[in-house]
C-alpha positions in Angstrom: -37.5 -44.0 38.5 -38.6 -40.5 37.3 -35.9 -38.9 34.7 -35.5 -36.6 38.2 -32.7 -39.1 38.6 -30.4 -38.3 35.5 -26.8 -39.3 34.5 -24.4 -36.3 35.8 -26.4 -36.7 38.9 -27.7 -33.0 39.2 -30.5 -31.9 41.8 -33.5 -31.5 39.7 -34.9 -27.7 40.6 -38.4 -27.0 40.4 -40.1 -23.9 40.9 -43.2 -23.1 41.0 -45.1 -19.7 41.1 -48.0 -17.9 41.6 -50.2 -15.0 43.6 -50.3 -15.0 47.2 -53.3 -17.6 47.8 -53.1 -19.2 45.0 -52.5 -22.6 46.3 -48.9 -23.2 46.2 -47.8 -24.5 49.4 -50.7 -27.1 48.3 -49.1 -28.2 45.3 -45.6 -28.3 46.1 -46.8 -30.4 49.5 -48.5 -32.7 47.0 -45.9 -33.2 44.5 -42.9 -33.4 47.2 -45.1 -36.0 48.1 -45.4 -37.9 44.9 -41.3 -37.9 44.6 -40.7 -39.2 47.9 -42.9 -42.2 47.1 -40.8 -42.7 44.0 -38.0 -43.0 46.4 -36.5 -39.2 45.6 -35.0 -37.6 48.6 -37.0 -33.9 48.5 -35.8 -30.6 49.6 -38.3 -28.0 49.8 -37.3 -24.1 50.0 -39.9 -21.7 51.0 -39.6 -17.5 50.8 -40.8 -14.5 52.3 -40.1 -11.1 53.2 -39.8 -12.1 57.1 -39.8 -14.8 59.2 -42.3 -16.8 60.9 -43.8 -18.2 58.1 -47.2 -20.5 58.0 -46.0 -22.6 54.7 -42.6 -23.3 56.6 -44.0 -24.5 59.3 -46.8 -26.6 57.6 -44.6 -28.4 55.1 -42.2 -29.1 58.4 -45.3 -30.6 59.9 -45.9 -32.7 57.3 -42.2 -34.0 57.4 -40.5 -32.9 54.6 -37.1 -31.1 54.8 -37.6 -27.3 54.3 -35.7 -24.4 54.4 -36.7 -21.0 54.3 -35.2 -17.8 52.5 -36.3 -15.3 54.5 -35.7 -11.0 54.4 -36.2 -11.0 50.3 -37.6 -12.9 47.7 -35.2 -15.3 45.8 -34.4 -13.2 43.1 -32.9 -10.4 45.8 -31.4 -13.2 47.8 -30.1 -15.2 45.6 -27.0 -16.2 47.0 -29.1 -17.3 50.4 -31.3 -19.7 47.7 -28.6 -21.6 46.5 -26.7 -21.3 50.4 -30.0 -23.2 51.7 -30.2 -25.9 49.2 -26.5 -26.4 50.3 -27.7 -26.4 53.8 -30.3 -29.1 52.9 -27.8 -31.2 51.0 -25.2 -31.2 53.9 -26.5 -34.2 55.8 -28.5 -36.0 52.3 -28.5 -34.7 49.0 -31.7 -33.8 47.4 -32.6 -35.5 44.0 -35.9 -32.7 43.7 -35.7 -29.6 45.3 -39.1 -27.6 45.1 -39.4 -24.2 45.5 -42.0 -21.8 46.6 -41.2 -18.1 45.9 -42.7 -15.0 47.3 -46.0 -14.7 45.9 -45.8 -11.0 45.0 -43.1 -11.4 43.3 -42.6 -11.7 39.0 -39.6 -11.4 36.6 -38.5 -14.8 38.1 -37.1 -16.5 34.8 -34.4 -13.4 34.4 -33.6 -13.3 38.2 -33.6 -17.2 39.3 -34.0 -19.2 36.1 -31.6 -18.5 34.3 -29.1 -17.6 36.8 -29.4 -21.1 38.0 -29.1 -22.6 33.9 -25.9 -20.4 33.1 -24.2 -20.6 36.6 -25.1 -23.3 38.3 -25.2 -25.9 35.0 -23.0 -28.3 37.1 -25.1 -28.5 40.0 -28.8 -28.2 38.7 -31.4 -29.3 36.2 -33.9 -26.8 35.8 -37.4 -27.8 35.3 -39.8 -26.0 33.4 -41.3 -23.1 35.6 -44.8 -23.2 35.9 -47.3 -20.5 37.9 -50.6 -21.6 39.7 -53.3 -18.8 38.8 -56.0 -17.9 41.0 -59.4 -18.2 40.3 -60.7 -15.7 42.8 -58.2 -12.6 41.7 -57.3 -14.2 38.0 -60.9 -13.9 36.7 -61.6 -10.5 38.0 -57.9 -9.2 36.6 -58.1 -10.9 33.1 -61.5 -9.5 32.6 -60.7 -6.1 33.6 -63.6 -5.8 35.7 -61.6 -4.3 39.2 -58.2 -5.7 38.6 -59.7 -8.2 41.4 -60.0 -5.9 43.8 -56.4 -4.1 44.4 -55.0 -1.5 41.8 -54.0 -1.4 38.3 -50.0 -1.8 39.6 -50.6 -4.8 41.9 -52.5 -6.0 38.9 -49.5 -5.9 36.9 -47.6 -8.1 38.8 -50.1 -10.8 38.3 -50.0 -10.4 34.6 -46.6 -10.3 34.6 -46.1 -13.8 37.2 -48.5 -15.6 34.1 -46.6 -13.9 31.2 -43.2 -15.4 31.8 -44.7 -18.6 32.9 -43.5 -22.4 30.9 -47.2 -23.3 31.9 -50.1 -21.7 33.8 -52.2 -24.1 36.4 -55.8 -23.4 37.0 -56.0 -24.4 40.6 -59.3 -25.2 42.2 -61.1 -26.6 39.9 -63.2 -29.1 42.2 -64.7 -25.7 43.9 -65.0 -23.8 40.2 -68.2 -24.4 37.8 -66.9 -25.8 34.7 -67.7 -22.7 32.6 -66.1 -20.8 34.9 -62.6 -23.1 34.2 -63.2 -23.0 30.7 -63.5 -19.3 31.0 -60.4 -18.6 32.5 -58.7 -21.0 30.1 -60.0 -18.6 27.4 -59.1 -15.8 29.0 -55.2 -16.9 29.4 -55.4 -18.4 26.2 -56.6 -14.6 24.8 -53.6 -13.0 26.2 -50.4 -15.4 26.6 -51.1 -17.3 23.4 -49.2 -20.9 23.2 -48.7 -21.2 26.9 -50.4 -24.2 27.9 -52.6 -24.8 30.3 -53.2 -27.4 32.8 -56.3 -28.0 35.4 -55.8 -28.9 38.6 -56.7 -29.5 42.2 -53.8 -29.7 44.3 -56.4 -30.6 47.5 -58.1 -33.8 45.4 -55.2 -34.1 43.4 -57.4 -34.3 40.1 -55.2 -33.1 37.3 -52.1 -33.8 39.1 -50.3 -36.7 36.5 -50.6 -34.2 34.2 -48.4 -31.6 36.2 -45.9 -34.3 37.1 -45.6 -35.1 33.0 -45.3 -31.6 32.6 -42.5 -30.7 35.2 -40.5 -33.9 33.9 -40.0 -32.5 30.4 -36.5 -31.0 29.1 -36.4 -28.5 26.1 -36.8 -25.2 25.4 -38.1 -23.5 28.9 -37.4 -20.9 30.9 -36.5 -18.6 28.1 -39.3 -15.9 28.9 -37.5 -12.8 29.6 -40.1 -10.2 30.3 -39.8 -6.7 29.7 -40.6 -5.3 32.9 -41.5 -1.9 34.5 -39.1 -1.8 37.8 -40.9 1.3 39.6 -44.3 -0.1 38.7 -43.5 -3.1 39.8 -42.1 -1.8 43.2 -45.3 0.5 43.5 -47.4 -2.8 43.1 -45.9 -5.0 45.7 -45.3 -1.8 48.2 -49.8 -1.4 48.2 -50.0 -4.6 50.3 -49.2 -4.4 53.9 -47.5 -7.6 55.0 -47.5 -9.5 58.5 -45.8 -12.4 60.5 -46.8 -12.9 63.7 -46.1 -15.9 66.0 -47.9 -16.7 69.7 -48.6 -19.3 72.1 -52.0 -19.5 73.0 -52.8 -21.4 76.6 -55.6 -22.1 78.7 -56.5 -24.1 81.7 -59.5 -25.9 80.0 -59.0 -27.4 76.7 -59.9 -25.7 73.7 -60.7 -25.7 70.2 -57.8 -25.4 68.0 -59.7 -25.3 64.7 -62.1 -22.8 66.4 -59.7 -20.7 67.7 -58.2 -20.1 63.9 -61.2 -19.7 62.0 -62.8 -17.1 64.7 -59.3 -15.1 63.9 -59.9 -15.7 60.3 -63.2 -15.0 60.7 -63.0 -11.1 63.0 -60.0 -10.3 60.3 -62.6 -11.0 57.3 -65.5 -8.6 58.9 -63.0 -5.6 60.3 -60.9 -5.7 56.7 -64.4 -5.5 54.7 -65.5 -2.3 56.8 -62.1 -1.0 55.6 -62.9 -1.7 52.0 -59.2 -3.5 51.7 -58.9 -5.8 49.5 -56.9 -9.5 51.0 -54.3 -11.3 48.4 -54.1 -13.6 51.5 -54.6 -14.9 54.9 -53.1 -17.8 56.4 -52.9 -19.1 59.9 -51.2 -22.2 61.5 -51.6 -23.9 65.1 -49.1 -25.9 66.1 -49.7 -28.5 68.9 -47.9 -32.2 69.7 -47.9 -33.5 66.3 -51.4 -31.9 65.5 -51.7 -28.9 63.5 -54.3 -26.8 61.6 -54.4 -24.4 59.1 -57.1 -21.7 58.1 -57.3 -19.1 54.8 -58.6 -16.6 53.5 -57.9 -16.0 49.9 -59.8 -12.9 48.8 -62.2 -10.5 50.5 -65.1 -12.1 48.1 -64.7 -15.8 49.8 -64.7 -17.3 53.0 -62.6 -18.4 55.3 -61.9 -21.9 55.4 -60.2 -24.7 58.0 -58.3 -26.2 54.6 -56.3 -28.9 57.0 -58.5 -29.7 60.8 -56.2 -30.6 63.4 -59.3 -32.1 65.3 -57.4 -31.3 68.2 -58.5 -30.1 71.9 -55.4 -28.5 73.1 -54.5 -26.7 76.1 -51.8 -24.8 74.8 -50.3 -24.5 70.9 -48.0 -22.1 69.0 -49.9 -20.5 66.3 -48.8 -18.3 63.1 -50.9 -15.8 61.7 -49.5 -14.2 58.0 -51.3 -11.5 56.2 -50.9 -9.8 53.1 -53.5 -7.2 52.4 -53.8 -4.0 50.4 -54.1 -1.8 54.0 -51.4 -0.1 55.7 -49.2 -2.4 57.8 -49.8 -0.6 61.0 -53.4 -0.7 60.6 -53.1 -4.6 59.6 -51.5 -5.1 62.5 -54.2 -3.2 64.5 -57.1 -5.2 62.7 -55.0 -8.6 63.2 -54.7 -8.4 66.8 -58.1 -6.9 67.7 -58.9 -10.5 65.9 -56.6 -12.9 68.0 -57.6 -11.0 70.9 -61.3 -11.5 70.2 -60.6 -15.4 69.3 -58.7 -15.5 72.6 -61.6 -13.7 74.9 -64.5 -16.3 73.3 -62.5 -19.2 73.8 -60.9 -18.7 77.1 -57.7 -18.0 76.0 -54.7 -16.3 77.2 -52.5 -15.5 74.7 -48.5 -14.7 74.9 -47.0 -12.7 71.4 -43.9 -13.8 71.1 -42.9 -11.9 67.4 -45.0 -9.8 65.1 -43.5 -8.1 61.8 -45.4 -5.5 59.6 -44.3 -3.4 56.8 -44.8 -2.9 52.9 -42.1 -4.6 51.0 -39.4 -2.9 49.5 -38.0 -2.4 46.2 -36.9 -5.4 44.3 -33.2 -5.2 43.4 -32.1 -8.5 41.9 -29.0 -10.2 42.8 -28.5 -11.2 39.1 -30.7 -10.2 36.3 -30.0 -12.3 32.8 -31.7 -10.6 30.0 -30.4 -13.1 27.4 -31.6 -16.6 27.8 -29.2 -19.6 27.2 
């Protein structure tokens, strides 16, 4: 049995961070799946600004218990964090809860952290925090070349997310050249000296003992307290228009599920390129009788790719689509559903909206903010 399972029987908290895209949902999926094969019951919260969100769904899908803090990240709803683990542990208490936080969103050891080491000692034991960088943003920021595509204040946030990090995870390694791991192991290396650095893929799974060894450890984590610029912060997460929208998609004939999210994924690439906007991160789900499928985007230098088939003719499913996107909301939500609409029209598809949310988030104002680490 993992030391997950200690002696004052505490529900073992592990966060872990990184940029939108960056492979989170991945991870945690993997790693909730490792403890429940050890025989750990596993809660799993999820976050985002709104509702109707693709990881939610997906981990559900997958069966694991998950519940979602939605409105605010975790560090502005606090109070609805540690009210949902309470929801989870109502019918059977976790031993792991695993949480995913917003993926815009930094300053998390001050706001979450150590909120949850000094006031909630009798009820959790924090693991060290460790943030997933991505490849396809991480090496464009670290070398100053374009802060990877958005602007020097979005850019911040994702130096900040590895600054206050336990560990940093270089994800994707089984689609990255060596060099180019080695590279970005230099680069992190360069500017947050000491933090080390694991590789990973949390689709094969290579690196993945290591990250389990890792997260097990006690000692002297969680401490980072960054000194953080509030209204630069605020001005970087409020350049990304942000979108939930949920449908059900039916036809008389069957049709292709996988198809019908990558030719979404697919219009939304072209139409956001001829409007030079730069994507932190698309995501879409489809949802039908135990089948599901999910298709990315993760930058507007890759493709789009079906990262879990479904395989599945359907003639009706409820899809997901979430954007984040350095665009005005209302033109996002233009662009996103010229794209369903197109995917609809080649397929044969009629298509019922049922909710669609678009804004820029707002201001970050933390619930608690600890600027002395116990």
């Amino acid at each position: 049995m993992p030391s997950t399972a200690n002696e004052k029987n505490l529900i073992r908290f592990v966060m872990i961070g990184g940029f939108l895209g960056a492979g989170k949902t991945t991870t945690i999926g993997r790693l909730a799946q490792y403890y429940r094969e050890q025989g750990l019951n596993v809660g799993i919260v999820t976050n985002d600004q709104a509702t109707d969100l693709v990881d939610t769904q997906l981990l559900r899908s997958q069966g694991f218990r998950v519940g979602e803090v939605a409105g605010a990240c975790f560090c502005c709803n606090f109070n609805e964090l540690t009210g949902t683990v309470d929801k989870l542990a109502a019918k059977d208490r976790p031993d792991v809860v695993i949480a995913e936080p917003v993926g815009s969103c930094t300053d998390l050891v001050a706001t979450v952290v150590q909120p949850l080491v000094q006031m909630f000692d009798a009820q959790f034991d924090v693991a060290p925090y460790g943030v997933i960088l991505k490849p396809s943003h991480g090496l464009r920021i670290l070398q100053g070349d374009d802060n990877g595509g958005f602007s020097p204040k979005a850019a911040y946030i994702f130096k900040k997310q590895l600054e206050e990090a336990d560990f940093v995870i270089i994800n994707r390694i089984d689609e990255l050249d060596p060099q180019k791991v080695e590279t970005l192991a230099q680069l992190i290396t360069a500017e947050f000296p000491g933090t080390p650095i694991l590789r990973t893929s949390a689709k094969t799974g290579a690196g993945f003992d290591a990250l389990v060894e890792l997260i097990d450890q006690r000692g002297d984590f969680g401490k980072k307290i960054l000194e953080i610029d509030y209204d630069l912060y605020a001005e970087g997460e409020a350049e990304l228009g942000w979108l939930n929208s949920s449908l059900k998609a039916t036809s008389s004939e069957a049709f292709d599920l996988d198809a019908f999210l990558m030719t979404i994924m697919g219009s939304l690439q072209q139409s956001l390129a001829n409007s030079a906007a730069e994507t932190a991160h698309l995501k879409a789900i489809g949802l039908w009788e135990g089948f599901y499928g999910v298709a990315n985007l993760i930058s507007s230098d890759t493709a789009p790719v079906l990262s879990l088939p479904s395989n599945c003719q359907a003639k009706e499913a409820d899809v997901v689509v979430n954007a984040r996107v350095g665009i005005a909301p209302e033109v996002l939500r233009q662009q996103v559903d010229e794209a369903i609409d197109a995917a609809a029209k080649s397929l044969g598809v009629q298509v019922d909206r049922q909710q669609t949310q678009y804004f820029r988030p707002g201001r970050p104002v933390p619930t608690h903010r600890l600027s002395d680490a116990k």
